[in-house]
N, C-alpha and C positions, 0 to 999 in steps of 0.2 A: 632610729636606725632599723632596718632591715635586712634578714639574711637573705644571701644573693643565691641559694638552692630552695628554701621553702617560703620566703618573705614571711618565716614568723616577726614577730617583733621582740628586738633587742636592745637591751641597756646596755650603756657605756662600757659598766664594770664587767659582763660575759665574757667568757672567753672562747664557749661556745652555745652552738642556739641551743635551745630547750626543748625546743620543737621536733627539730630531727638531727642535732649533735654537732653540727659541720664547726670544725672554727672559722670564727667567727673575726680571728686577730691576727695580724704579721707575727709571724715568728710561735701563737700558739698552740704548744704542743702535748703531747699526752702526760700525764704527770709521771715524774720519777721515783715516786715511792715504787717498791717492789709488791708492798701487800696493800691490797682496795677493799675498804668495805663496798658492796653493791647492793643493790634495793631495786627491787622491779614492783611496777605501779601497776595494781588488779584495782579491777570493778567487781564490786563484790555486793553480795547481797546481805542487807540486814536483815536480822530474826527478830520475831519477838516471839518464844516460844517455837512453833512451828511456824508460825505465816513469816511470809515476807512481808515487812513494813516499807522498804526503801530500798535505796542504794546508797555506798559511799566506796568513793577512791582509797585506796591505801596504799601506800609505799613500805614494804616488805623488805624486811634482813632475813632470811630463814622464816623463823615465826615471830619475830621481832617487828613493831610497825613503828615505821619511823617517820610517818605522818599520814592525817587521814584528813580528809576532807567531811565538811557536813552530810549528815544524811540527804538525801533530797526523792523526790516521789519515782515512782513507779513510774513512769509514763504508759508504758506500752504495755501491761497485763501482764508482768512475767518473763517478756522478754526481755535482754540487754540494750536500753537504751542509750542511747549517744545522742541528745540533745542538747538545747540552750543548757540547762542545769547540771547537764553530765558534764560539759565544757567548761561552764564556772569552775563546778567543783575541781575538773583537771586543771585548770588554770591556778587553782589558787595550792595545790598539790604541790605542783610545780616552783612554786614561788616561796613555799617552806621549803624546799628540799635545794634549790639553788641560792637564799638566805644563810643554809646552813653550810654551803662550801661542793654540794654534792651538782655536778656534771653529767648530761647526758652521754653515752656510751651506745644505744640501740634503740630503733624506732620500726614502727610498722609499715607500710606501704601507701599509708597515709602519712605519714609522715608524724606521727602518735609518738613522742618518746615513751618507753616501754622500760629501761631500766639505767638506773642512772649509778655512780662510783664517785667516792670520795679516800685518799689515802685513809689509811684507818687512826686512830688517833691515840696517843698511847695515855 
């Protein structure tokens, strides 16, 4: 199955895309809890010391991470890359964090989901 705004790809069970949020199902809607935890997904740089060794995905409460993906290389010197590897990693980011019950909410102009909500849990 595929979304009919970005053709990411979707399972049965979404209820909306991961991709860039849309629902994705007759009749679903925003959730009805009052209070959301939310999480937004940075590329972030690894230290080792002072150098940068890598990059890894993280999914962000505050300062709380509520999933990260593998390190993986540098590609580009320094700059933020977005590649095969960056894509893995966001790929499988995403696949903890919609696992765990959490919804995309907002995406980039790429169509990047960028911060995703789940009612909070008591």
């Amino acid at each position: 199955m595929f979304c009919s705004k970005c053709g990411g790809d979707l399972n049965d069970d979404m209820n909306f895309c991961p991709k860039c949020g849309r629902p994705v199902k007759e009749g679903a809607s925003e959730p009805e809890a009052t209070e959301c935890e939310v999480c937004h997904i940075r590329l972030m740089k690894v230290r080792k010391g002072f150098l940068v060794s890598g990059w890894e995905l993280q999914a962000l409460d505050g300062d709380r991470v509520i999933a990260r993906s593998e390190e993986f290389d540098d590609a580009q010197r320094g700059k933020r890359p977005w590649d095969v590897a960056t894509q893995r990693a966001y790929e499988n980011v995403l696949r903890q964090l919609v696992s765990q019950g959490w919804e995309a909410i907002a995406a980039n102009s790429s169509g990047t989901v960028t911060a995703m909500r789940r009612p909070k849990r008591s």
